[in-house]
RODREN-195416 format. One record per residue (C-alpha): residue number from 1; x, y negated, z. Coordinates in steps of 0.2 Angstrom, whole numbers. Example, Ala and Ser with C-alpha at 12.3 -4.5 7.8 and 13.67 -1.06 7.14 Angstrom:
LUMZA   nr      X      Y      Z
LUMZA    1     62     22     39
LUMZA    2     68      5     36
//
This chain:
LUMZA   nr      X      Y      Z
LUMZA    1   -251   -132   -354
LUMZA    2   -245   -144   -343
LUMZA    3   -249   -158   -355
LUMZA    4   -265   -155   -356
LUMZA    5   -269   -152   -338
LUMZA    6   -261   -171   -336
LUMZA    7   -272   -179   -351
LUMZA    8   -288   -169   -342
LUMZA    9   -282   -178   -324
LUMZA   10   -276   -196   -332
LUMZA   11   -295   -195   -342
LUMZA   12   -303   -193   -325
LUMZA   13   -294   -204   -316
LUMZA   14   -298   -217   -329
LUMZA   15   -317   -212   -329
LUMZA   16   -319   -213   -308
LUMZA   17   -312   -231   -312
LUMZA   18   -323   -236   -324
LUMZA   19   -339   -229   -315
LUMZA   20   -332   -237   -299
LUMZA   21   -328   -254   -306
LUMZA   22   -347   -254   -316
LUMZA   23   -357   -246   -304
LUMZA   24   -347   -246   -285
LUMZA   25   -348   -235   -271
LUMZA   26   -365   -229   -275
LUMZA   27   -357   -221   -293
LUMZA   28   -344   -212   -287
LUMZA   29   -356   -203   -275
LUMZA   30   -366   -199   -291
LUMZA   31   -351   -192   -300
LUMZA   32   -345   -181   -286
LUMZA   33   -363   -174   -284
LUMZA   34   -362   -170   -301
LUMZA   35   -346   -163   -301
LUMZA   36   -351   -155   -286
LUMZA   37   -366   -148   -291
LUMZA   38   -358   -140   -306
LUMZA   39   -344   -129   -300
LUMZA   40   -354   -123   -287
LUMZA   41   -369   -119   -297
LUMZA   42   -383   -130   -289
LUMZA   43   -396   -136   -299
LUMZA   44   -401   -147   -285
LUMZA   45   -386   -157   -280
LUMZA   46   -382   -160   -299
LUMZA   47   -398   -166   -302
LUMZA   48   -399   -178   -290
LUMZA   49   -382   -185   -296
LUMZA   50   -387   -189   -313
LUMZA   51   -402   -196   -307
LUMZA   52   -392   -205   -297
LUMZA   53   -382   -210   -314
LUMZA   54   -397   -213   -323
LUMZA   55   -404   -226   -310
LUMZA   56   -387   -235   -310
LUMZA   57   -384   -235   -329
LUMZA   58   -403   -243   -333
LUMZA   59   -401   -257   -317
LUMZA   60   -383   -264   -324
//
């Protein structure tokens, strides 16, 4: 139990890195909107972070 909850927080530690040396400020925004948007169920703010993603991912 506890091994896995430090592999799932070392992983996205390692992910927020990597978006925010790739893609900056702007891609950390994107993932907490993501993030955001799913645990509280809105549609609208997770949306707007994977655009977010998108627009980031096809500019680099």
């Amino acid at each position: 139990m506890i091994a896995t909850r430090l592999m799932c927080a070392a992983f996205a530690m390692g992910f927020d890195h990597m978006i925010e040396t790739r893609y900056g400020g702007v891609g950390i925004l994107a993932l907490v909107l993501v993030g955001a948007g799913i645990k509280a169920q809105n549609a609208t703010c997770s949306s707007i972070g994977a655009v977010l993603l998108v627009l980031l991912m096809t500019q680099a």
